[in-house]
C-alpha positions in Angstrom: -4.0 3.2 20.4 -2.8 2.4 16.9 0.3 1.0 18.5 -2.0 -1.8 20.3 -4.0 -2.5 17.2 -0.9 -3.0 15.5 0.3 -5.5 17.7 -2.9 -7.2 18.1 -3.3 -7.7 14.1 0.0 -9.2 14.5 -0.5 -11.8 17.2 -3.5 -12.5 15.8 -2.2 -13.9 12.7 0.7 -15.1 13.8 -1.2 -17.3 16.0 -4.2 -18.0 13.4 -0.9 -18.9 10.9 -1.1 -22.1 12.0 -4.6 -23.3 11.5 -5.7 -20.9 8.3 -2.2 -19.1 7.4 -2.0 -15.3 6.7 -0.9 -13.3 4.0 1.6 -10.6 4.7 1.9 -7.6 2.6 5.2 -5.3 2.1 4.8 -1.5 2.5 6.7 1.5 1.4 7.0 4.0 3.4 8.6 7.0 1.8 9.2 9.8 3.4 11.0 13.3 2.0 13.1 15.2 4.3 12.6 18.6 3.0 8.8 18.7 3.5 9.4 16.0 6.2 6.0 14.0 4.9 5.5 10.2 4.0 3.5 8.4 1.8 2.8 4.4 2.6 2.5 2.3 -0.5 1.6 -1.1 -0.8 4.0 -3.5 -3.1 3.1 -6.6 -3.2 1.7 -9.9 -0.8 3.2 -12.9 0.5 2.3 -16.2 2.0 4.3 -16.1 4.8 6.4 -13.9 7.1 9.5 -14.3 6.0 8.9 -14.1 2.7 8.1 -10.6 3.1 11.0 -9.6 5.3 13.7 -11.2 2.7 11.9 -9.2 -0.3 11.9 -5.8 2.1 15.6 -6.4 2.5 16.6 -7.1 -1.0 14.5 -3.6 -1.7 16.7 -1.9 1.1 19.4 -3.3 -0.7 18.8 -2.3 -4.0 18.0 1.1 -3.5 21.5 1.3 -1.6 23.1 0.1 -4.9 21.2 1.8 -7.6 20.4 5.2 -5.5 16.8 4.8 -6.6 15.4 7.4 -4.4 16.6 10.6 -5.2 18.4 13.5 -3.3 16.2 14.2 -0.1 14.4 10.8 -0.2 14.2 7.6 2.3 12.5 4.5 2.3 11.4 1.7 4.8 9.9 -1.5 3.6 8.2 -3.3 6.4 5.5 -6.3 6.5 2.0 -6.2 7.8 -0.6 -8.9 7.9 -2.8 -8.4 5.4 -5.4 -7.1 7.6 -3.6 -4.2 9.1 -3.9 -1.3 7.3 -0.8 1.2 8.3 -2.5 4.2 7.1 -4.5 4.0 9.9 -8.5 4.3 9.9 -10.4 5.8 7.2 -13.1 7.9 8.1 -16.9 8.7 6.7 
C-alpha cells in the first residue's frame, strides 16, 4: 500500500509539473548497521526534479570523500515531491 501511494504522489506531480510545477524535497535516510534502524531527515527543497537528484549525488559524493558518516553508518539521499511524506502516516 505505501508502495502505490508512493507512486501515485509521483505521477501526480510529474504530470501536474507542467501546468502548476512541484517542489521536490531531498531526504536522508540514515540507517546504522549495528542496531539495523533508520532515521529519514528532510534537507532541503527544490524546484524541479533534477535539481534534487544532482544535489542527492553530490551528497553521495561527498560523504564518500570526507567519510562523514562514521564507522557503522550509511546514507541514501533520495527526492520526493513535496507532498509525499516517506515516513509514512502519522496517526491520532
Amino acid at each position: 500500500m505505501k508502495k502505490l501511494l508512493l507512486a501515485l504522489s509521483v505521477l501526480l506531480c510529474l504530470a501536474s509539473q507542467a501546468s502548476a510545477g512541484c517542489a521536490w524535497i531531498l531526504w536522508a535516510d540514515v540507517g546504522d548497521v549495528k542496531t539495523a534502524t533508520s532515521t529519514m531527515t528532510p534537507i532541503y527543497g527544490y524546484d524541479t526534479l533534477a535539481a534534487c537528484t544532482t544535489e542527492a549525488n553530490a551528497k553521495v559524493a561527498l560523504d564518500k570523500k570526507n567519510d562523514t558518516l562514521g564507522a557503522g553508518l550509511i546514507a541514501f539521499y533520495r527526492c520526493f515531491p513535496d507532498t509525499l511524506d516517506p515516513r509514512g502516516m502519522k496517526g491520532k
